[in-house]
N, C-alpha and C positions, 0 to 999 in steps of 0.2 A: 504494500500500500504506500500512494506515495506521501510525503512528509508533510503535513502542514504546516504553516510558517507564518507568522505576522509580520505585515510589513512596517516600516519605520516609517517617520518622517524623509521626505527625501527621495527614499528609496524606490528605484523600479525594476522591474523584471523583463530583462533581454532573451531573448534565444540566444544560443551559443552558436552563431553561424548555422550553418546546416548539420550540425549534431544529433538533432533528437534534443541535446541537454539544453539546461537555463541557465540564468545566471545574475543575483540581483548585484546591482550596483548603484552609487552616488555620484553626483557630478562633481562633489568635493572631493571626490578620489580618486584615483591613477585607474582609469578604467583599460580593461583589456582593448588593444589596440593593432593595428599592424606587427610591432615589434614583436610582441608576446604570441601571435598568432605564425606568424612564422617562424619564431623560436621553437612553438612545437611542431610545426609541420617537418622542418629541418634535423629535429631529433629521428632516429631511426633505433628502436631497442630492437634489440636482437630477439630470439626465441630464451635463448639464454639468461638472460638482463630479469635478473630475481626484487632489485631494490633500486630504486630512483628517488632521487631528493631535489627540489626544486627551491637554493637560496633566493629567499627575498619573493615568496612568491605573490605577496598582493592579496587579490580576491578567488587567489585560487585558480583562474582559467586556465593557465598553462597546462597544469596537473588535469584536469577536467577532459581537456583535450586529450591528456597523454591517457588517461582513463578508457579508449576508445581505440588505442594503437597496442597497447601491451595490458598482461597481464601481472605486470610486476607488484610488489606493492609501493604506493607510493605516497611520499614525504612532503611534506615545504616547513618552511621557518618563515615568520614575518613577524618584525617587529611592533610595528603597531599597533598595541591594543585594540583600537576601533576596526582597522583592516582586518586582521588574526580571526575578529568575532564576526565577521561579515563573511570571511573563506571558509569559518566552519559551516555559517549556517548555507553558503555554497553547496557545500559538502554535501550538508544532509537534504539541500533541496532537492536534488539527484541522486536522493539514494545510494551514496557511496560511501560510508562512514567506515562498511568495512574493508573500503580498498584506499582508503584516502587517509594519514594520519597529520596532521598540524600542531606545530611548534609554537607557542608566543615567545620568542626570544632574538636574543642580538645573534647574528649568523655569525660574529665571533667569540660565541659562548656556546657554539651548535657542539662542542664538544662534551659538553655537559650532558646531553642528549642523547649523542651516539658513539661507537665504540669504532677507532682510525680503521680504514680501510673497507669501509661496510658498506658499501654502494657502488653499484656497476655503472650508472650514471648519474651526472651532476649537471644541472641546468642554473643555469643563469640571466635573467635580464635586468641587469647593477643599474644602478645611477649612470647617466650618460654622460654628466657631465661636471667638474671639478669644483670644488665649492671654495672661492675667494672671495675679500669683503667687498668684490663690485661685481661681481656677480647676479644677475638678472634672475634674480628666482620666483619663485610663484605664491600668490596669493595664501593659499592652502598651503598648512605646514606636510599634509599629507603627501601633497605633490611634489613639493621641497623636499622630501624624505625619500621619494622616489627617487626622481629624477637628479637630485643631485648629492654629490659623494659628502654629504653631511656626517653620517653615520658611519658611514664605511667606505674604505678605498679600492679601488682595483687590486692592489696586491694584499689588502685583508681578505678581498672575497677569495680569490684566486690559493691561496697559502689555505683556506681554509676547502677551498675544494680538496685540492691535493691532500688533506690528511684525511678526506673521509671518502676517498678513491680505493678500488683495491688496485692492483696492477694492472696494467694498463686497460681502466677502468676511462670511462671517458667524457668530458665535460663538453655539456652544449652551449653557448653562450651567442647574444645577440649584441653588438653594439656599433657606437657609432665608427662609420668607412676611418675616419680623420685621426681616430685613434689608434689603429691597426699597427705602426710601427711598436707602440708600446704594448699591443697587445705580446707581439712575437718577444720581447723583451721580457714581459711577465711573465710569459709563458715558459722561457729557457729559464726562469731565477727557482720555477717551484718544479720541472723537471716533468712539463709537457709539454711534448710534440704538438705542432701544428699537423692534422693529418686532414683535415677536409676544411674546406671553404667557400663561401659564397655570397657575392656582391650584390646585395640592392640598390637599384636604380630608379629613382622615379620616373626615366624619359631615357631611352637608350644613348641618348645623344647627350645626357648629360652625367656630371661626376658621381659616384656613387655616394649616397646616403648613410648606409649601414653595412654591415660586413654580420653574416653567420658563419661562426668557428667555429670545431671541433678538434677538442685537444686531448690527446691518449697520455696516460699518467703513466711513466716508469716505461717508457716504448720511446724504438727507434721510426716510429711509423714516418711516413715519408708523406708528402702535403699533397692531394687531390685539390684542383679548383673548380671547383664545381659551372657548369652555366651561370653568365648572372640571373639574376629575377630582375624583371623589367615590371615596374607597375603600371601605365599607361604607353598605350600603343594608339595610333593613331588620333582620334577624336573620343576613344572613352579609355576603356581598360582592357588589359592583355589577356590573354585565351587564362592562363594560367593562374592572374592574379582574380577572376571570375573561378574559375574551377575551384581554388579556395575559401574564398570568401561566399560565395553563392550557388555551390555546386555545382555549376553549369559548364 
């Protein structure tokens, strides 16, 4: 039977793309978006792939989606009290409490939590962006929590992937194209490989956006680049970014 749930002030209830699943969210909160949505499509678990953990996961959607690709059991951490209790009640809106487990805590205390090496895969969609005192941040301390490295740095997330990897266990991460040099740099300090990749574009013709990594922990893997994604093509949107987003 499925869950009933009272809604809040604020709050409303999305479809999950063409999932079948829901998904309630606030306009004062970091809503699932492109980045997250392609974060999971770009993950790939194997048959294999027993445990999955999703740092920094928000409202939950990543995990929701991955809900849908494996049977693994799967994890997130979010710090935000108000976020944390909005991805449980995610959780149970779709009936998945017992495939879905949620953390309220700092993703550099996720240690506390869980025992080094326990997760075949590590998702990631971090803050995008560095947080100094002129920094353009957002209204919403929510979104400021997201989107910017307030709370945590690239190499806090990343240091902390890598101790809850097992061997070459492997991390999915989405972020911004601009950052990429320092990606590969973060990624040699905590001792992953760059083994797959893939560039988003908004307009084929123009720079890329965002970059999807995949980085194998304790491996010599060697770096696949994947096709880019193009998100508009002509006068609307690409075969591809529609087959996503809209099933079609």
């Amino acid at each position: 039977m499925a869950t009933v749930l009272t809604m809040k002030s604020q709050e409303i209830i999305n479809p999950l793309l063409n999932t079948g699943l829901s998904i309630i969210q606030r306009p004062d909160m970091f809503n699932f978006s492109l980045d997250s949505t392609l974060l999971a499509h770009f993950a790939k678990p194997k048959l294999t792939t027993t445990n999955l953990i999703d740092l920094g996961c928000g409202n939950a959607a990543v995990l929701l989606f991955l809900s849908q690709k494996t049977e693994a059991a799967l994890h997130g951490v979010e710090i935000q009290q108000d976020v944390y209790a909005l991805a449980k009640r995610n959780v149970a809106l779709n009936d998945l409490n017992n495939r879905i487990t949620i953390v309220n805590d700092d993703v550099k205390h996720i240690m506390n939590h869980y025992e080094d090496s326990s997760f075949d895969m590590v998702l990631c969609n971090p803050p995008f962006f560095k947080h100094r005192p002129t920094s353009n941040i957002n209204d919403s301390d929510y979104k400021t929590i997201a989107r910017h490295e307030v709370k945590i740095t690239l190499d806090d997330l990343l240091e902390k992937a890598a101790t809850l990897l097992k061997q070459k266990g492997r991390l999915i991460m989405v972020h911004r194209a601009s950052r990429l040099a320092e990606l590969f740099e973060s990624f040699k300090r905590f001792n992953l490989s760059p083994s797959r990749m893939r560039l988003v574009y908004t307009r084929a013709h123009k720079n890329a956006s965002m970059v999807l990594i995949e980085g194998m922990y304790q491996s010599n893997a060697t770096l696949t680049v994947e096709a880019p994604f193009i998100i508009h093509a002509d006068a609307g949107y690409s075969a591809e970014y529609l087959e996503i987003f809209n099933g079609k």
